[in-house]
C-alpha positions as YAML, in Angstrom:
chain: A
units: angstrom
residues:
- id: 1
  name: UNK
  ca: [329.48, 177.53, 270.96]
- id: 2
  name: UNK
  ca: [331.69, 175.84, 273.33]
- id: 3
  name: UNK
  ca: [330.72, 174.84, 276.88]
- id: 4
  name: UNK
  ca: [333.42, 177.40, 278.05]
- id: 5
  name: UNK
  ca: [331.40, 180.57, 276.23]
- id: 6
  name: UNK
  ca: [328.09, 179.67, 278.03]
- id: 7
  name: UNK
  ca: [327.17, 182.14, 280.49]
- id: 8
  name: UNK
  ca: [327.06, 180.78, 284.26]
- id: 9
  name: UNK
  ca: [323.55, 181.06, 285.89]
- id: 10
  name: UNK
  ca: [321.85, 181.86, 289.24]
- id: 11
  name: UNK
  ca: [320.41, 178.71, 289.11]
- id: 12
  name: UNK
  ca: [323.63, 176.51, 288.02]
- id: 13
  name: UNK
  ca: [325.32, 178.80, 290.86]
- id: 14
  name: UNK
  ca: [322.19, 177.62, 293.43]
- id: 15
  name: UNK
  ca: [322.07, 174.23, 292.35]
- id: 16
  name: UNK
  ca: [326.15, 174.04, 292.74]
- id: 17
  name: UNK
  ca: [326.16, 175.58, 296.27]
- id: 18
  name: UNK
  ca: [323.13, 173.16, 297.60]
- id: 19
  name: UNK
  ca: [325.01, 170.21, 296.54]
- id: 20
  name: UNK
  ca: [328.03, 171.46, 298.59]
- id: 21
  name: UNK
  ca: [325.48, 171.81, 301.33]
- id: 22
  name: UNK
  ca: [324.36, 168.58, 301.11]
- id: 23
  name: UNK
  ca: [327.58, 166.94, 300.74]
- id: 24
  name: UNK
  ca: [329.37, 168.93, 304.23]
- id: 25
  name: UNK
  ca: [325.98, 168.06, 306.16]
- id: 26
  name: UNK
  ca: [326.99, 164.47, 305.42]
- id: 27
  name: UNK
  ca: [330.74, 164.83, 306.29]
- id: 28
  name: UNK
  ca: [329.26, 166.36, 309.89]
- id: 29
  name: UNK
  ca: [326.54, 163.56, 310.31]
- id: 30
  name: UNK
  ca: [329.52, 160.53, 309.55]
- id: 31
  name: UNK
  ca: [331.90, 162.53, 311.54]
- id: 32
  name: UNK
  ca: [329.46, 162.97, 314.91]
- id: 33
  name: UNK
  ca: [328.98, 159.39, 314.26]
- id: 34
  name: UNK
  ca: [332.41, 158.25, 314.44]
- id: 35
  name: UNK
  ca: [332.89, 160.80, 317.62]
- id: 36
  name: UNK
  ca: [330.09, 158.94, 319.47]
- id: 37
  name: UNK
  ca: [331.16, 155.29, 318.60]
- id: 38
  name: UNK
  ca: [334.77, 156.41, 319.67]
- id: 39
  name: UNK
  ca: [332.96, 158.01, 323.33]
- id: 40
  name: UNK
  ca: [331.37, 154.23, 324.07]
- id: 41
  name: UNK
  ca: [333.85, 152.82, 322.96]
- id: 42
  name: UNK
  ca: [336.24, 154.49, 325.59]
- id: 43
  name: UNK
  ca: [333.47, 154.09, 328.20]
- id: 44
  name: UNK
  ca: [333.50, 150.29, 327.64]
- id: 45
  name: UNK
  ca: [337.31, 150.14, 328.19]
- id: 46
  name: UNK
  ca: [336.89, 152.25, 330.91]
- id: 47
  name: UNK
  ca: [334.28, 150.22, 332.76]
- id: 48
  name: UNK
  ca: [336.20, 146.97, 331.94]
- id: 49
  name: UNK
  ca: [339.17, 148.33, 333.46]
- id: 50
  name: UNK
  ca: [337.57, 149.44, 337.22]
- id: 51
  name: UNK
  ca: [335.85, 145.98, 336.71]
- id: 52
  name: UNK
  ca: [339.20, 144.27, 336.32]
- id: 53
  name: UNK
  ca: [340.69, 146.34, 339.00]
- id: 54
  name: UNK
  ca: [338.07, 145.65, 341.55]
- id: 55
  name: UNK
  ca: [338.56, 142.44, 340.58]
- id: 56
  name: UNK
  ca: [342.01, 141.89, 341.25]
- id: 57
  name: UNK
  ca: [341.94, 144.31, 344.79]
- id: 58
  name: UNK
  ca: [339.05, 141.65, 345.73]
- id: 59
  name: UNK
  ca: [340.98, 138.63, 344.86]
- id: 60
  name: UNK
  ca: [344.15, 139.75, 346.62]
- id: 61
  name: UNK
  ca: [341.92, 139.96, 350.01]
- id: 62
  name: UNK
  ca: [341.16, 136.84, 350.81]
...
């Protein structure tokens, strides 16, 4: 009897769609990680540039 000819069960079925589970939670946790390194990374830029700006409007004052 070939592997082909054995019936598929509830349980290989079960086990099957838990490991999917498992494996698109983890797809969702690295991607809402990436998303929030990518948001402070943006808000560093961000706050360099107004620093830099203020800087240079300051400068240009005196």
């Amino acid at each position: 009897m070939t592997s082909a000819d054995t019936p598929i069960t509830v349980e290989d079925l079960r086990s099957k769609a838990l490991h999917i589970k498992d494996m698109a939670e983890g797809e969702v946790r690295d991607l809402a990680q990436e998303k929030t390194v990518q948001v402070v990374v943006v808000g560093v830029v961000a706050v360099l540039a107004v620093v830099s700006i203020a800087y240079y409007l300051g400068t240009r004052r005196r």
